[in-house]
One Martini backbone bead per residue (centre of mass of N, CA, C, O) as a GRO file, in nm:
protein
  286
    1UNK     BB    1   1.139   3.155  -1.116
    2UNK     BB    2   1.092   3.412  -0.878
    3UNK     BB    3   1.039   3.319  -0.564
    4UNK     BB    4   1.067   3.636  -0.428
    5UNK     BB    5   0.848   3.763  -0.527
    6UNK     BB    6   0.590   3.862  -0.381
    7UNK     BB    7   0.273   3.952  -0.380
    8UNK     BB    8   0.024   4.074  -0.503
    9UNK     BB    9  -0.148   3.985  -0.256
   10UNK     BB   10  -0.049   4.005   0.088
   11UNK     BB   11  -0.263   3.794   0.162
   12UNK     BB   12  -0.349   3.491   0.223
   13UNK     BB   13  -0.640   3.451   0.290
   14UNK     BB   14  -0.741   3.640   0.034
   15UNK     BB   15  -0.585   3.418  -0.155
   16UNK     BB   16  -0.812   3.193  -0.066
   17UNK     BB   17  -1.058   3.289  -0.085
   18UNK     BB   18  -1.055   3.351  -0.397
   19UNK     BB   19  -1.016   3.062  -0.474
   20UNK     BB   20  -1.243   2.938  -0.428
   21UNK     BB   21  -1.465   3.127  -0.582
   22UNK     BB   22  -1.318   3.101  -0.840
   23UNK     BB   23  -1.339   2.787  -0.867
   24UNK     BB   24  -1.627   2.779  -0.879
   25UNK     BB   25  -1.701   2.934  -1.088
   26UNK     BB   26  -1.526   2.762  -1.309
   27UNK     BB   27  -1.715   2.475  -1.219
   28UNK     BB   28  -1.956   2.616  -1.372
   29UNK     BB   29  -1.856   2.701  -1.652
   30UNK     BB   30  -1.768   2.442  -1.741
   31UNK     BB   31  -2.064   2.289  -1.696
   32UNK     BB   32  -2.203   2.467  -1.870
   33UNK     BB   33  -2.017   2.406  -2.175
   34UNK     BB   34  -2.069   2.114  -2.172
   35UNK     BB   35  -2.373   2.133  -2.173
   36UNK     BB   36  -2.371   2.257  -2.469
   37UNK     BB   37  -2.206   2.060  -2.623
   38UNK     BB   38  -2.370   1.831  -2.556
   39UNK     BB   39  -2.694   1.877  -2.489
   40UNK     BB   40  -2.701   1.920  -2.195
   41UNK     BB   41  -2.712   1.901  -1.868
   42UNK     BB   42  -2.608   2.010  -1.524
   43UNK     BB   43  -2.777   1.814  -1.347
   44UNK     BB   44  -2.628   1.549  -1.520
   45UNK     BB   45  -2.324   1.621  -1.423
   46UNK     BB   46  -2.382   1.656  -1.111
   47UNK     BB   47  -2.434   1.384  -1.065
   48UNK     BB   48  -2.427   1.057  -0.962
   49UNK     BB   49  -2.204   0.847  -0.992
   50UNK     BB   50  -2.126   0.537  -1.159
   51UNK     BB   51  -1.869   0.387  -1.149
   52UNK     BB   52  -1.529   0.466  -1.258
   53UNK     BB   53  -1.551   0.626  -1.543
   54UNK     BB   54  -1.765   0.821  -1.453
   55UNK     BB   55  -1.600   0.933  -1.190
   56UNK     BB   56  -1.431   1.048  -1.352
   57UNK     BB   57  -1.574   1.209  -1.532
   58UNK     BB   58  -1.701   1.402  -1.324
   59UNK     BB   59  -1.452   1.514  -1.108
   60UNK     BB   60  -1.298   1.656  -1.359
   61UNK     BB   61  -1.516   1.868  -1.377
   62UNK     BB   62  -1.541   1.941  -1.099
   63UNK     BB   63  -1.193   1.999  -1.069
   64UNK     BB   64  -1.040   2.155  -1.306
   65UNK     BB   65  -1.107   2.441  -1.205
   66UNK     BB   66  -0.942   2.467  -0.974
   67UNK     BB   67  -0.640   2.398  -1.081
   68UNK     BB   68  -0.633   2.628  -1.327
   69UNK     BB   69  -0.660   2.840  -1.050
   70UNK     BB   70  -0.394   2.693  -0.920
   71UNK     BB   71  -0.171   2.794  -1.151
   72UNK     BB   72  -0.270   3.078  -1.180
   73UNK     BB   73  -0.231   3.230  -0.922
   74UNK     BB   74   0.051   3.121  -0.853
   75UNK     BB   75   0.165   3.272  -1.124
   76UNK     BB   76  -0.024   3.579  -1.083
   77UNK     BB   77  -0.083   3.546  -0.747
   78UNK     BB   78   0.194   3.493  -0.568
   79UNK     BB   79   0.486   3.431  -0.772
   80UNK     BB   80   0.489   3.107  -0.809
   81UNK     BB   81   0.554   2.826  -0.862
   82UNK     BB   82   0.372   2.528  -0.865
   83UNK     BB   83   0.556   2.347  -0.749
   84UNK     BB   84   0.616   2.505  -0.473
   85UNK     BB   85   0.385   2.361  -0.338
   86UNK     BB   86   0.507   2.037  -0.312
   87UNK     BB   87   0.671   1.839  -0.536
   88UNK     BB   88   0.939   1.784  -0.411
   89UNK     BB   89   1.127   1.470  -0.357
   90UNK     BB   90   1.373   1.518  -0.214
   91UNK     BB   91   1.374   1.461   0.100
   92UNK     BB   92   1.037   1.263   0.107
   93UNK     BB   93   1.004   0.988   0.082
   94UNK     BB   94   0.974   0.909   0.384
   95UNK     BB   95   0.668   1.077   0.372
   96UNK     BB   96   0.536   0.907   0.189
   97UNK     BB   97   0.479   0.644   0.320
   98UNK     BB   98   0.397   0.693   0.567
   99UNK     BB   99   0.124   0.769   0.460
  100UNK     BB  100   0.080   0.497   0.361
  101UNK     BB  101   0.107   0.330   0.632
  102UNK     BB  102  -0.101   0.511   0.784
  103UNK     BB  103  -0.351   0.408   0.598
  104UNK     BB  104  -0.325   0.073   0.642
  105UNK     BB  105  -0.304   0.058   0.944
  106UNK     BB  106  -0.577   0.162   1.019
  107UNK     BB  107  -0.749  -0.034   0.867
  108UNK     BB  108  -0.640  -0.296   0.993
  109UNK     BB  109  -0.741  -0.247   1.282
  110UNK     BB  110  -1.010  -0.170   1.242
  111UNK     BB  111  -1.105  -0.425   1.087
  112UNK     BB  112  -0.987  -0.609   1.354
  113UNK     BB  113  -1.192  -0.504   1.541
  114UNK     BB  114  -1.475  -0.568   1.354
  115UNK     BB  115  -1.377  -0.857   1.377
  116UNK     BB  116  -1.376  -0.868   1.727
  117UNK     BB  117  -1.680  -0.741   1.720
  118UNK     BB  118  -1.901  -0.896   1.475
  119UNK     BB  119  -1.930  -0.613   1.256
  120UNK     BB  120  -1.771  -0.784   1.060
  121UNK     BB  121  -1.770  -0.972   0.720
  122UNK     BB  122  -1.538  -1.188   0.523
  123UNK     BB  123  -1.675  -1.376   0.276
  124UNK     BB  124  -1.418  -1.286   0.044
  125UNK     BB  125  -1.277  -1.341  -0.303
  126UNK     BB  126  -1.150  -1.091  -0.547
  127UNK     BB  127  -0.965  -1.080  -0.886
  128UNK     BB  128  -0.912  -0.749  -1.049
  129UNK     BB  129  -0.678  -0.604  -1.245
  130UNK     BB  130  -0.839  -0.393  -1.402
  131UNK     BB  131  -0.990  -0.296  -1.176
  132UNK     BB  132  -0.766  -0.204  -0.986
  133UNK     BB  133  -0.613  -0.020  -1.210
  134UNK     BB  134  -0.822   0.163  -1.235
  135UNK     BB  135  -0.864   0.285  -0.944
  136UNK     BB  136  -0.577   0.372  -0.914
  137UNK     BB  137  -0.591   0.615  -1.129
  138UNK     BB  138  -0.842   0.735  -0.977
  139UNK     BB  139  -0.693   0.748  -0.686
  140UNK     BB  140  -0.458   0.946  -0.819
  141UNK     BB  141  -0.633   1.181  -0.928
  142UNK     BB  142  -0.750   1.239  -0.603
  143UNK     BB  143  -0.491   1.298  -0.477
  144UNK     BB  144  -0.346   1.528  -0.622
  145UNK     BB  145  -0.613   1.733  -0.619
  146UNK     BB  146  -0.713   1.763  -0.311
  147UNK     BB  147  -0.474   1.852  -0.262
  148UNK     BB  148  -0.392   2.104  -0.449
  149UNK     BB  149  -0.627   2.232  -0.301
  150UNK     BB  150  -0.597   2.201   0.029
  151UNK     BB  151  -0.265   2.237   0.092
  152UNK     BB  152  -0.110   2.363  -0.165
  153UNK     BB  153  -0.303   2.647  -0.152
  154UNK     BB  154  -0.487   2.681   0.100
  155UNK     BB  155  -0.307   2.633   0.302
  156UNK     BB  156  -0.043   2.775   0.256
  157UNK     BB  157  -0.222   3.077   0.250
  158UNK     BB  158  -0.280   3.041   0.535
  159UNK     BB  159   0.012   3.026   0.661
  160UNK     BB  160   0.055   3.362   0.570
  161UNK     BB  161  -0.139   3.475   0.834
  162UNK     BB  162  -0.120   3.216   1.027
  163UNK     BB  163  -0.114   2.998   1.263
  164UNK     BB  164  -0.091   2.693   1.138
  165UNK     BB  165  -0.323   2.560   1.272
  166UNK     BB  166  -0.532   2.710   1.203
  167UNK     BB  167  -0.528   2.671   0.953
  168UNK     BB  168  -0.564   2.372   0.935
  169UNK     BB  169  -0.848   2.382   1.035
  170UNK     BB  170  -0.985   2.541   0.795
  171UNK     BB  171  -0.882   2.336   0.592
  172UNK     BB  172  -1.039   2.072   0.752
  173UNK     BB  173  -1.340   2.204   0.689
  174UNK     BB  174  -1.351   2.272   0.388
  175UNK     BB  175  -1.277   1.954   0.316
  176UNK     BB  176  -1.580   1.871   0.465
  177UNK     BB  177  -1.760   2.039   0.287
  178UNK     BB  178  -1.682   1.915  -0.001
  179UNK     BB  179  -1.845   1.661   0.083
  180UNK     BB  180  -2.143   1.666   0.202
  181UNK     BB  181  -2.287   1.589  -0.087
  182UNK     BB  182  -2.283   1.313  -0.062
  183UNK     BB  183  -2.331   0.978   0.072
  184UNK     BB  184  -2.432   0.942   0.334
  185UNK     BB  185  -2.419   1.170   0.506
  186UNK     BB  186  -2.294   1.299   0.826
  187UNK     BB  187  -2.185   1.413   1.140
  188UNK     BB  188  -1.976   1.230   1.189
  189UNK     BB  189  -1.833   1.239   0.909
  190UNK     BB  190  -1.751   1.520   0.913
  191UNK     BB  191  -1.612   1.495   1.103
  192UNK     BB  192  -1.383   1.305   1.037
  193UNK     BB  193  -1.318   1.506   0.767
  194UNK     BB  194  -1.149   1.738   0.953
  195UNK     BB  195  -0.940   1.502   1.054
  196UNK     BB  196  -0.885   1.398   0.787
  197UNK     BB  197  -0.739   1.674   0.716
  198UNK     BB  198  -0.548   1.698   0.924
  199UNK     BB  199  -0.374   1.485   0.893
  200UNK     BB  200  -0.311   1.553   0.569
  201UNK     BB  201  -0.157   1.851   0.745
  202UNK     BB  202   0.077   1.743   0.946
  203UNK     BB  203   0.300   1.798   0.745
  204UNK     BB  204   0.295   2.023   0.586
  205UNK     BB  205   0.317   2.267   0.804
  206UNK     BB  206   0.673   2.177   0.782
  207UNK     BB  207   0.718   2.136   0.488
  208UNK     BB  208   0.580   2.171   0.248
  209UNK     BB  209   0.480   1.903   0.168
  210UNK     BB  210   0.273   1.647  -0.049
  211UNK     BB  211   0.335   1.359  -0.056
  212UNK     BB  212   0.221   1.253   0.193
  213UNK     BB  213  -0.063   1.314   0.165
  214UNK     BB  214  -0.098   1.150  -0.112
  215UNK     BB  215  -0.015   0.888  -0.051
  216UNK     BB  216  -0.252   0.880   0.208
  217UNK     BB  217  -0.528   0.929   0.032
  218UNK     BB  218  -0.456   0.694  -0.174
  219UNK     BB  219  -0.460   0.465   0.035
  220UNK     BB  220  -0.719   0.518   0.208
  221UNK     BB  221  -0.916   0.506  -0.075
  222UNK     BB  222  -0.813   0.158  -0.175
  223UNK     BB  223  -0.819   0.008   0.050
  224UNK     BB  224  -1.117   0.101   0.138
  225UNK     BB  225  -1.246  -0.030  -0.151
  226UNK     BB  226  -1.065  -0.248  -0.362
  227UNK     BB  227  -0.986  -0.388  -0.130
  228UNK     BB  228  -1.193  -0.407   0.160
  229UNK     BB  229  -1.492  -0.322   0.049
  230UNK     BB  230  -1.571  -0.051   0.135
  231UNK     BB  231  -1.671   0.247   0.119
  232UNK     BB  232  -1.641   0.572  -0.029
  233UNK     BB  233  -1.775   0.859   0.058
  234UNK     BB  234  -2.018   0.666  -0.018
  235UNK     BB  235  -1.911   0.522  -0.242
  236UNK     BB  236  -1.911   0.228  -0.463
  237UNK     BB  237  -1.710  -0.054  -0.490
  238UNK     BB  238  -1.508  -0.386  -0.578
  239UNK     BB  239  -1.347  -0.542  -0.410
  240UNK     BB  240  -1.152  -0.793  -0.313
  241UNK     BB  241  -1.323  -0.795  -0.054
  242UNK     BB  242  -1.594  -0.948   0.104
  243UNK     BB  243  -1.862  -0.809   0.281
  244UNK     BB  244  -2.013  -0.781   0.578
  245UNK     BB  245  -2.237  -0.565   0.804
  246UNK     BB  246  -2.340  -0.652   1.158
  247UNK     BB  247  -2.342  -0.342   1.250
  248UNK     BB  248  -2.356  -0.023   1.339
  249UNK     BB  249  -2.272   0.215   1.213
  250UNK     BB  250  -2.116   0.377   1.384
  251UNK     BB  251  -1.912   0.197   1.388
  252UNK     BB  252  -1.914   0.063   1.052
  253UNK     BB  253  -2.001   0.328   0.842
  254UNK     BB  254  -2.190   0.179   0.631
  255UNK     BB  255  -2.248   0.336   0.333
  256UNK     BB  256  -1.995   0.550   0.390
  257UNK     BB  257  -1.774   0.385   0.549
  258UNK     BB  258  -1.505   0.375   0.755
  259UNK     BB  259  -1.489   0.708   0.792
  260UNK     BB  260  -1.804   0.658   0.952
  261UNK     BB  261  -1.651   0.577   1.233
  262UNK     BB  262  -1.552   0.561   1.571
  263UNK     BB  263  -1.272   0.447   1.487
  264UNK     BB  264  -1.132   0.668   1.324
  265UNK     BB  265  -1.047   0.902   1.509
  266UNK     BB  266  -0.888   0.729   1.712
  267UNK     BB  267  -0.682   0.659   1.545
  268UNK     BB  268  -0.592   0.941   1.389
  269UNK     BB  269  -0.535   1.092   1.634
  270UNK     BB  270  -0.298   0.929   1.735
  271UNK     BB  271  -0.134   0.999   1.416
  272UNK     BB  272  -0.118   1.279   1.488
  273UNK     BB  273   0.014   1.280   1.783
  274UNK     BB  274   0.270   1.182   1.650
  275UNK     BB  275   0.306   1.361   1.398
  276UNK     BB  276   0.376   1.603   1.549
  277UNK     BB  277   0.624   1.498   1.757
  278UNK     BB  278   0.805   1.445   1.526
  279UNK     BB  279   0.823   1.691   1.324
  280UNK     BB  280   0.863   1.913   1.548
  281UNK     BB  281   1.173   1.795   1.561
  282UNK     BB  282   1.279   1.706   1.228
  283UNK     BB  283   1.256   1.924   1.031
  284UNK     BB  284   1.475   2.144   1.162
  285UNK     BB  285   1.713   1.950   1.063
  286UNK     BB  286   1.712   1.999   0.762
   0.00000   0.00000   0.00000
């Protein structure tokens, strides 16, 4: 595909904007032909999933909506390859791990705080590879879409109308109101996910490229619920590590898992200001 051709429509906020629209519409339309021909109602389908299985089989219903009309858009309002999205590999896997291992050192920092304030008490082990292998295909199923739906698609088409950065705020915004349903949402919650879309699209500003975010994404969703046994965004699975949680909300993130705590933004933040730091020197020398 000729990558140089102009975009139908010349505003990215504007094709921004087109897409979340498109996107609700087609999983209203898709959600609304499986309940006939399931013989089932919406209600049923958009209800709070339970299991793995099922959490996927809602998840992709709710959201394959998006994706199909990111592959449209991209190429028939945008004008160019759905790859150019950032999936490009070379010259990019030391920024997927990176996202890998700030995602894990945050979650292991933030454990053992609230284990030496007496917050947490980790109390079991049990190993179960089925059980892990499961949830790590439904969490690389849930990075991947994410990703290509806010950093993709979204933040990329605003970044060709506005300043970077102003784009990134918009697009963890956006990020953090489509959580907004979840379980046991507070307050503190949607702050925390609007820091972590920024979090998650600190490196796309600069690169363009999506491996960071994914990788990221990826970790902090696994090691968060079938590793260290948190919720994960309100939801339960089943930890490799069983906890009890002995403290305030506020600090241990309750039912919300750890991202609603108040240790989340502040480990965040500190991994935000180190990587635009970084990002900011050494991108342009690419």
């Amino acid at each position: 595909m000729d990558e140089t051709k102009k975009p139908m429509i010349q505003q990215g906020w504007l094709r921004a904007l087109l897409y979340l629209l498109l996107g609700l519409s087609a999983t209203f339309a898709l959600v609304f032909v499986i309940a006939l021909a399931s013989n089932s109602n919406m209600q049923n389908l958009l209800k709070q999933p339970t299991g793995t299985k099922d959490f996927l089989f809602t998840y992709c219903i709710n959201n394959t909506g998006f994706i199909l009309v990111a592959f449209l858009m991209r190429v028939l309002v945008d004008r160019k390859s759905f790859y150019s999205l950032g999936f490009q590999w070379k010259g990019f896997a030391s920024d997927a791990f990176t996202g890998f291992f700030i995602a894990v050192l945050i979650l292991c920092i933030g454990s053992l705080l609230l284990m030496a304030l007496k917050l947490v008490y980790f109390t079991g082990f049990s190993f179960n590879p089925m059980h892990l292998a499961g949830t790590a295909a439904l969490f690389i199923v849930v990075a991947f879409i994410e990703e290509i739906i806010f950093r993709g698609y979204l933040l990329n088409n605003l970044m060709q109308s506005m300043n970077k950065y102003a784009a990134l705020a918009i697009s963890a915004l956006v990020f953090a109101l489509f959580h907004a349903a979840n379980p046991d949402i507070s307050i503190l919650s949607i702050a925390n996910l609007i820091i972590a879309g920024v979090l998650l699209g600190i490196n796309y500003i600069y690169t363009k490229n999506l491996w960071f975010a994914i990788f990221l994404h990826f970790a902090w969703n696994y090691f968060q619920g079938p590793v260290f046994g948190y919720q994960v965004s309100g939801f339960g699975t089943n930890g490799m590590l069983q906890q009890t949680l002995a403290g305030p909300t506020l600090w241990t993130g309750g039912n919300f898992g750890f991202e609603g705590s108040l240790l989340t933004p502040v480990l965040e933040l500190m991994a935000i200001a180190l990587l635009a730091k970084k990002y900011g020197k050494t991108v342009a020398s690419r």
